[in-house]
C-alpha positions in Angstrom: -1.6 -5.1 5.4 -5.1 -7.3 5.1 -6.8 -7.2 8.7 -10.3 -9.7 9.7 -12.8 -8.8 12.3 -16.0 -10.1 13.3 -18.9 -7.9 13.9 -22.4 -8.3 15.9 -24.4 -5.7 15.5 -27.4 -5.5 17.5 -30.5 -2.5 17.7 -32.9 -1.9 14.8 -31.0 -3.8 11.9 -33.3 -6.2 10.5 -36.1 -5.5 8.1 -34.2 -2.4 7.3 -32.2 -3.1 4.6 -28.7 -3.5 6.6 -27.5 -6.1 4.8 -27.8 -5.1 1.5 -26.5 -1.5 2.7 -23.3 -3.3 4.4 -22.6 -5.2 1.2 -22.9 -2.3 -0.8 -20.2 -0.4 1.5 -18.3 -3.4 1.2 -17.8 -3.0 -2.1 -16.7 0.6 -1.9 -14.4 -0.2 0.5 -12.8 -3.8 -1.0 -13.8 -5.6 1.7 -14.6 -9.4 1.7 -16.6 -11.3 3.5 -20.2 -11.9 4.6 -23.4 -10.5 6.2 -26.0 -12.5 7.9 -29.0 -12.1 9.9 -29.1 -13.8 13.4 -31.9 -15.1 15.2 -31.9 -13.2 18.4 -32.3 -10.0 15.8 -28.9 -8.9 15.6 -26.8 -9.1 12.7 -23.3 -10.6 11.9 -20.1 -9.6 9.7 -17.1 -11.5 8.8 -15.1 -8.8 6.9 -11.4 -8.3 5.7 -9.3 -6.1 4.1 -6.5 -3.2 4.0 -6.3 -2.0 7.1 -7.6 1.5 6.6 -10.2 0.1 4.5 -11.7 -1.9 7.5 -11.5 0.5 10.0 -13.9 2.8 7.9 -15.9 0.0 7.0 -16.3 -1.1 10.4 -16.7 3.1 11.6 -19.9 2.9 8.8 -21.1 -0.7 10.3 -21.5 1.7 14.2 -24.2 4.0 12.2 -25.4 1.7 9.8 -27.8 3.1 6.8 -30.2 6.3 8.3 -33.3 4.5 9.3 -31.7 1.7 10.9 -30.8 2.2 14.8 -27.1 0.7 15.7 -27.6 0.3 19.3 -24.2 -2.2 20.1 -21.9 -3.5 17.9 -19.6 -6.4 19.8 -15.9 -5.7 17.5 -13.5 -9.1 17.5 -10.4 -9.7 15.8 -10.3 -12.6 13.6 -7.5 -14.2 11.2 -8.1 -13.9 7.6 -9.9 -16.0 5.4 -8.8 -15.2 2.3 -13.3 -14.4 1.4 -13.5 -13.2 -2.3 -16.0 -10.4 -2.5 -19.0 -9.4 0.1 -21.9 -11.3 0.1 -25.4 -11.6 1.9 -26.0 -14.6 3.5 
């Protein structure tokens, strides 16, 4: 069953290559959506997928690539959009 959440990560996840790390792990897991910068220097998600798929996609979004520093992430449900693939926005 396909599942939607929005994510705000916040810590040390700009300049470090987050984006392109989350899109990447996207992929791995099938997820769709998007990945965006946000002014206040956090970042935000829109993701979907199976179930199972999400929830490890989401557990990798809480650590983030090594030299990044996940200090909150902020976990909503969401409806799904139907997003084809993952991209960086």
């Amino acid at each position: 069953m396909k599942k939607a959440a929005i994510l705000k990560v916040s810590g040390r996840v700009q300049n470090v290559g987050f984006r392109y790390h989350t899109r990447k792990t996207a992929e791995e897991y099938a997820i769709s959506g998007f990945v965006r910068n946000m002014p206040d220097g956090s970042v935000y998600i829109e993701c979907e997928g199976e179930e199972e798929n999400l929830d490890r996609f989401i557990l990798w979004c809480q650590q983030g690539p090594s030299w990044a520093r996940v200090d909150h992430i902020n976990i909503q449900n969401a409806p799904v959009q139907g997003y084809e693939g993952f991209q960086v926005k």
